[in-house]
C-alpha positions, -999 to +999 in steps of 0.1 A: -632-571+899-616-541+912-582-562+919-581-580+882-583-544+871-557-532+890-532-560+883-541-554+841-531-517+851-494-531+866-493-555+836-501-529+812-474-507+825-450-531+831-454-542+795-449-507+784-421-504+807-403-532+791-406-523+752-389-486+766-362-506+778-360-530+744-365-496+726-333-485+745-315-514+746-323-513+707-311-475+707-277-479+727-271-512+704-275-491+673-252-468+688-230-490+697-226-501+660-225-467+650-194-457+673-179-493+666-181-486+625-167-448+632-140-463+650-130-489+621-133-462+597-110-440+616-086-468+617-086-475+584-083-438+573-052-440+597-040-470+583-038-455+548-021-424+558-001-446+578+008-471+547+014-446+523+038-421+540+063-422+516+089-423+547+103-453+565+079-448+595+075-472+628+053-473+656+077-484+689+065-491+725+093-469+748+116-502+748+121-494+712+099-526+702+084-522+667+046-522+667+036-512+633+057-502+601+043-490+569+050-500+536+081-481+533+103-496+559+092-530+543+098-521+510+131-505+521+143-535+545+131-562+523+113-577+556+074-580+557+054-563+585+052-591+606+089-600+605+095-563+616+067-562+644+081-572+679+117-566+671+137-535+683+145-504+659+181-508+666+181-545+659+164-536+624+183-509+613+220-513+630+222-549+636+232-543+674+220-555+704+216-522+719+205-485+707+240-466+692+253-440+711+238-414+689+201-429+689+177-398+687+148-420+705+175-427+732+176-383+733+140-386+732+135-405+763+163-382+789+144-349+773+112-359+767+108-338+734+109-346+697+151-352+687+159-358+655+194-366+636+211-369+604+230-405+603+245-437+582+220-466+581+241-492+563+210-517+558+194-494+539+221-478+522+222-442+528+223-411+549+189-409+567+176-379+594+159-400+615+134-385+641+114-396+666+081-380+681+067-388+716+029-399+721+016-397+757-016-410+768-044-396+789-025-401+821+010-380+807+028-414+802+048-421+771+026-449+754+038-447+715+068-435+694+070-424+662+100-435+644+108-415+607+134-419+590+139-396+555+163-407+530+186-377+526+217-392+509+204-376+473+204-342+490+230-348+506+251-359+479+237-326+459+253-306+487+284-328+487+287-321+449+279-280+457+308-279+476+334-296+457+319-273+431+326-241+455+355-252+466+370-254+432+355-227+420+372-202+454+408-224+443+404-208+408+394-176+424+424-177+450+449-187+416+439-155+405+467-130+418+442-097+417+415-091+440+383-105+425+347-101+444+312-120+437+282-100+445+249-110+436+216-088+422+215-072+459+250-066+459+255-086+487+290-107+491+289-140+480+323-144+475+359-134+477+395-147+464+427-148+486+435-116+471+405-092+477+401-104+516+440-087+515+430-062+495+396-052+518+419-062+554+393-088+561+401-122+581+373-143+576+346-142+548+320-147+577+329-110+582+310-098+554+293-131+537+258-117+525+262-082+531+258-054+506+294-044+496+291-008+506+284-019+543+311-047+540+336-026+529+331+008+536+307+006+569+281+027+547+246+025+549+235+033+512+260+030+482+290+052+474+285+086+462+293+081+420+301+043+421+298+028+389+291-011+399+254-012+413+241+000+376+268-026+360+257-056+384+220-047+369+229-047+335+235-074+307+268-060+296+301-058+306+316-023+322+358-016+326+368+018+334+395+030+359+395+050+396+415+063+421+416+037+450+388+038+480+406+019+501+443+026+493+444+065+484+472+073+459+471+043+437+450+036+408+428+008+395+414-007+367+378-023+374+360-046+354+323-057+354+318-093+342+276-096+345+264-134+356+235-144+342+211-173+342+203-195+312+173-174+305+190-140+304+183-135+342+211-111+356+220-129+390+250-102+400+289-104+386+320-108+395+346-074+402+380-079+390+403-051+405+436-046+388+463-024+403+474-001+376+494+026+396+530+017+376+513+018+343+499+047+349+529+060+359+551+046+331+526+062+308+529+092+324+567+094+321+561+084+283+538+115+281+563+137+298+588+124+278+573+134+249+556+170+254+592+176+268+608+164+235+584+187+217+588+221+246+626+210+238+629+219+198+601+246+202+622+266+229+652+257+206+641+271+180+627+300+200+662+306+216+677+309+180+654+332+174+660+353+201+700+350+203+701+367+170+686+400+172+694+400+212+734+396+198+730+431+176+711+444+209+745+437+226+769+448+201+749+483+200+751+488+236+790+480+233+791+505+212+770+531+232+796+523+261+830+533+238+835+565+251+858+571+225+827+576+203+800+592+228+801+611+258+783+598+282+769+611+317+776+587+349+739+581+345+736+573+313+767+542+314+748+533+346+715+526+324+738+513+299+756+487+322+718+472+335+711+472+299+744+448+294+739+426+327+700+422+316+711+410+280+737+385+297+715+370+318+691+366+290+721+352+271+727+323+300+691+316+297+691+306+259+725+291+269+704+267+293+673+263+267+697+255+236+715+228+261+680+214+271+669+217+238+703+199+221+724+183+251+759+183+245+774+147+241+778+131+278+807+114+292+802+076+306+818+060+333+816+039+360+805+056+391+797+048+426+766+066+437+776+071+476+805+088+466+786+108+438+761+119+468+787+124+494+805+148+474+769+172+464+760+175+502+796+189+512+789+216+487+753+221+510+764+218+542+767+249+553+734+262+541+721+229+554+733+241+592+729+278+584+683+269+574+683+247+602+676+215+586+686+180+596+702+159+573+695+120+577+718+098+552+711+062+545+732+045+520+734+009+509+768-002+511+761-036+489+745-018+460+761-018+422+775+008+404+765+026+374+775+044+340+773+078+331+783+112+331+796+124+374+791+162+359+756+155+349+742+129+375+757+157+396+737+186+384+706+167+389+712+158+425+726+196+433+692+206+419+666+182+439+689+192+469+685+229+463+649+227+454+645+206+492+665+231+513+644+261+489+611+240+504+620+237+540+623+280+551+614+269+587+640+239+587+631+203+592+645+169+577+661+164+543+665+127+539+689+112+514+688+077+503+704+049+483+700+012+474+698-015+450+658-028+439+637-036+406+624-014+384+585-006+385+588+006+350+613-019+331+608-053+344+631-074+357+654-045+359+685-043+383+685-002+395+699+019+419+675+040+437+682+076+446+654+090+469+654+131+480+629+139+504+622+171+519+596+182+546+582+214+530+545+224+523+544+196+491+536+202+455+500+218+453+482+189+432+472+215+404+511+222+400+521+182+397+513+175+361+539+207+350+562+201+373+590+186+346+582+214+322+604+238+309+600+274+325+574+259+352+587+275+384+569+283+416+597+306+433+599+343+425+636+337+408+644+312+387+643+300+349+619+272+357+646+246+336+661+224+369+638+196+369+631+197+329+669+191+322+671+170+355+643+149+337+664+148+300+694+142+320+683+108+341+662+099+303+694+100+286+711+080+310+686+052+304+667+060+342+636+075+359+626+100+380+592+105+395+580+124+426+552+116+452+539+145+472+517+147+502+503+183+513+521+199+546+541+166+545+568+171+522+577+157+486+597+129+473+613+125+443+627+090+434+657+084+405+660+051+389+693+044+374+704+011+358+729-007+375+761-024+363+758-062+353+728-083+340+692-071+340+668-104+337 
C-alpha cells in the first residue's frame, strides 16, 4: 500500500508539474502574440509615416539598391513600388549605369556622415537637395540608407526671380549719378549704388552689408551727434534738408529721406539720396554778394555825395585860413592848418574811390592775353616780393584763350589780390600764381580762363569770410576796406567770378573766372 501511495504522490506531482509548464507554455505563447502584434503595429505606424512623407524618400542597401520607396517617389517617377524595388538610385533617377560624380550617398559612404546636395534630376523635372542619412546596426555596420530628395526648384526659382529683381533694382541704383544708400528699420546697409561706395571709399559692399551706417561709415559705435536720418528712417514722411559734408569737409549737401514702407503702413527703413550742392551754394552766394553789394554801392554813393558837399566848403575855408594875405598866422597855426588840408584830401580820394565803386566809369574792351597781363603786375612786386622774403612759384598755361576787357582794370584787381598775399605772408613763404583754360562751375558749359592767387598766410578767420567782398570791410590797421569790393564789381562787370577758399594757418585762395574768347556750349 505504502508504494501505490507513493507512486500517486510522483503522479500527482508530475501532473501538477506539467499543467505549470502548459500554464507557461500558454504564458510565453500569449506573449509571443503580444510582442508579434506590437511589432506589426510598429510596422505599420512606420509604414504610414513612411508613405506619407510628402518627400521622394527611399530605403537603399549600401550598393545603392532600392528597398522601399514611399508614395512620393512613385507618384513623382510614374513607376509603382515594385518596379522601383531592386533597382539602383542612380539608375532611377539619372538613367546611368553608375552613381554621378556628385552622388551625396557616394560622399556618404568615404565619410561616413549624413551629405546632402542641391542638384538637377531631369526625370523628375527640377532642382532637388537630395540627402542621404546612414543607418548602422547593432554591430556599427552600415545596414540602411535613407535617400530624400526635396523639390527645391519653386524656391529656387523664387530666389532666381529675387535676384534678377536686385540686380535690376542696384542697375537703376548704379544709373543714378549721386550717391544713394538703402538702410533698413535698424539702420543697417542693405544697399549701395556705384556712386555712394565712391562717395564712402568702400571696395566691396561685403565691407559694410548689414551693418548700422554709423559703424559702416564712420567706425562709431552709437549714431552721430545731431544726425537727422535715424528719426526720418522711423517716420512715415519724407525729410530734405542740407549739411556740411562728414566725409568730405568743405563741401555741402543736400540729403533727402525717401521712407519705404510695407503695404500695411509698416516703415521697413528708406533710401538716402546725397546731392552735392557745393557750386550752387556757391553761385547763390555770389548772387547774394552781388546784390547786398549793388545795394552798399548806391547807399555809400549817395553817402559820398553827401559828404563831398559840405567837406568841399570845409576845404575852401581852410584855403582861406591859409591866404596869408588875409590872416596872420603862427608857424603853428599853418602847421594845424596843413593836417587839416592833407586829412580833407585823403577823405576826398576816399569818396573818389566810393563814387567809382558806387558808379564805375565806362570800361575799355579788348582782347588781352592773361600771361602777359600777369607778367607785367608781378614786375611791379618784385622787389617787395625779394625784399618779405617770399617765393614766387608761376605756372601759366601756354594753350589757353584770350579774353575781353579792360588791361587797366583786370590790372587793378590782380595788383590788389597780390598786395593783399604779400600783406598776408610778414614771415615770407610761397605766393603762387596760376593760369589756364577750364569750365565754369557757375555757367555751364562755359569756356573760362582761370586766374588763381594763393598766398600762405594765417587764412581768413571764418567769422570774417561772409564780409570779405564788402565795402569798408578791412582787417589791416590802414586801409579803406574797398580792394576786394571793386575787385568783385570789376571781374562782375567783365561777365566773371571770383571766389576765395581759405584754410586756417594754411593760406587763402582766391580763384577769378573770366570768359574766354570763342564759343561757350
Amino acid at each position: 500500500m505504502k508504494d501505490e501511495d507513493k507512486t500517486k504522490e510522483q503522479l500527482i506531482d508530475e501532473l501538477a508539474e506539467t499543467r505549470q509548464r502548459v500554464a507557461e507554455l500558454e504564458a510565453s505563447e500569449a506573449g509571443r502574440k503580444s510582442a508579434e502584434e506590437e511589432l506589426r503595429h510598429a510596422h505599420r505606424e512606420w509604414e504610414d509615416i513612411f508613405q506619407t512623407i510628402g518627400h521622394s524618400t527611399l530605403i537603399l542597401d549600401p550598393q545603392h539598391r532600392v528597398l522601399a520607396a514611399n508614395r512620393a517617389t512613385v507618384k513623382a517617377t510614374g513607376r509603382s513600388e515594385k518596379e522601383l524595388c531592386d533597382k539602383k538610385c542612380y539608375e532611377i533617377f539619372h538613367r546611368t549605369n553608375e552613381p554621378p560624380k556628385w552622388c551625396p550617398m557616394e560622399k556618404m559612404l568615404i565619410s561616413g556622415h549624413f551629405e546632402t546636395i542641391e542638384m538637377e534630376i531631369e526625370t523628375l523635372g527640377g532642382t532637388f537637395l537630395v540627402s542621404c542619412t546612414p543607418m548602422h546596426d547593432d554591430t556599427g555596420c552600415l545596414a540602411r540608407v535613407i535617400h530624400f530628395a526635396t523639390d527645391v526648384s519653386k524656391r529656387k526659382r523664387a530666389g532666381e526671380a529675387l535676384r534678377k529683381s536686385k540686380s535690376m533694382l542696384q542697375a537703376v541704383f548704379d544709373g543714378i549719378s549721386e550717391p544713394l544708400i538703402m538702410l533698413g528699420s535698424d539702420l543697417s546697409v542693405q544697399m549701395l549704388n556705384d556712386a555712394a561706395m565712391k562717395y564712402y571709399g568702400v571696395r566691396r559692399l561685403e565691407e559694410v552689408d548689414a551693418k548700422c551706417c554709423f559703424k559702416a561709415f564712420m567706425g562709431k559705435s552709437s549714431p552721430c551727434e545731431g544726425c537727422k536720418i535715424p528719426s526720418a528712417v522711423l517716420s512715415d514722411q519724407g525729410k530734405t534738408f542740407e549739411q556740411s559734408s562728414v566725409i568730405h569737409p568743405g563741401r555741402f549737401e543736400q540729403v533727402i529721406i525717401y521712407p519705404l514702407q510695407q503695404e500695411e503702413g509698416e516703415v521697413t527703413g528708406a533710401i538716402i539720396r546725397i546731392s552735392d550742392i557745393t557750386e550752387k551754394k556757391k553761385i547763390e552766394e555770389q548772387l547774394i554778394r552781388a546784390n547786398r553789394l549793388a545795394s552798399l554801392g548806391q547807399l555809400s554813393g549817395g553817402i559820398a555825395h553827401e559828404i563831398r558837399n559840405p567837406l568841399a566848403a570845409v576845404s575852401l575855408f581852410v584855403d582861406i585860413l591859409c591866404d596869408k594875405n588875409k590872416f596872420d598866422q603862427s608857424d603853428m597855426e599853418l602847421e594845424v592848418l596843413g593836417h587839416i588840408k592833407d586829412d580833407i584830401n585823403k577823405i576826398a580820394a576816399i569818396i573818389k574811390r566810393v563814387l567809382e565803386f558806387a558808379k564805375p566809369s565806362a570800361a575799355s574792351s579788348r582782347e588781352i592775353d592773361v600771361n602777359t597781363l600777369i607778367h607785367e603786375n608781378l614786375k611791379l612786386w618784385s622787389a617787395k616780393i625779394r625784399k618779405s622774403k617770399i617765393r614766387l612759384e608761376l605756372s601759366l598755361e601756354e594753350s589757353h584763350p584770350s579774353i575781353v576787357g579792360d588791361p587797366v582794370e583786370l590790372q587793378q584787381v590782380i595788383n590788389n589780390l597780390v598786395s593783399n598775399a604779400i600783406d598776408a605772408m610778414s614771415r615770407g613763404g610761397v605766393l603762387s600764381v596760376t593760369a589756364r583754360k577750364g569750365i565754369s562751375f557757375f555757367h555751364k558749359g562755359r569756356r573760362i580762363v582761370i586766374i588763381n592767387v594763393k598766398d600762405a598766410g594765417p587764412g581768413i578767420k571764418r567769422e570774417h569770410a561772409e564780409s570779405i567782398f564788402n565795402p569798408f570791410f578791412t582787417t589791416k590797421a590802414t586801409g579803406t576796406g574797398l580792394g576786394l569790393a571793386i575787385s568783385h564789381q570789376i571781374i562782375e562787370r567783365h561777365g566773371g567770378v571770383i571766389s576765395f577758399e581759405s584754410k586756417p594757418d594754411e593760406g587763402t585762395t582766391f580763384t577769378i573766372e573770366l570768359p574766354a574768347i570763342g564759343r561757350n556750349g
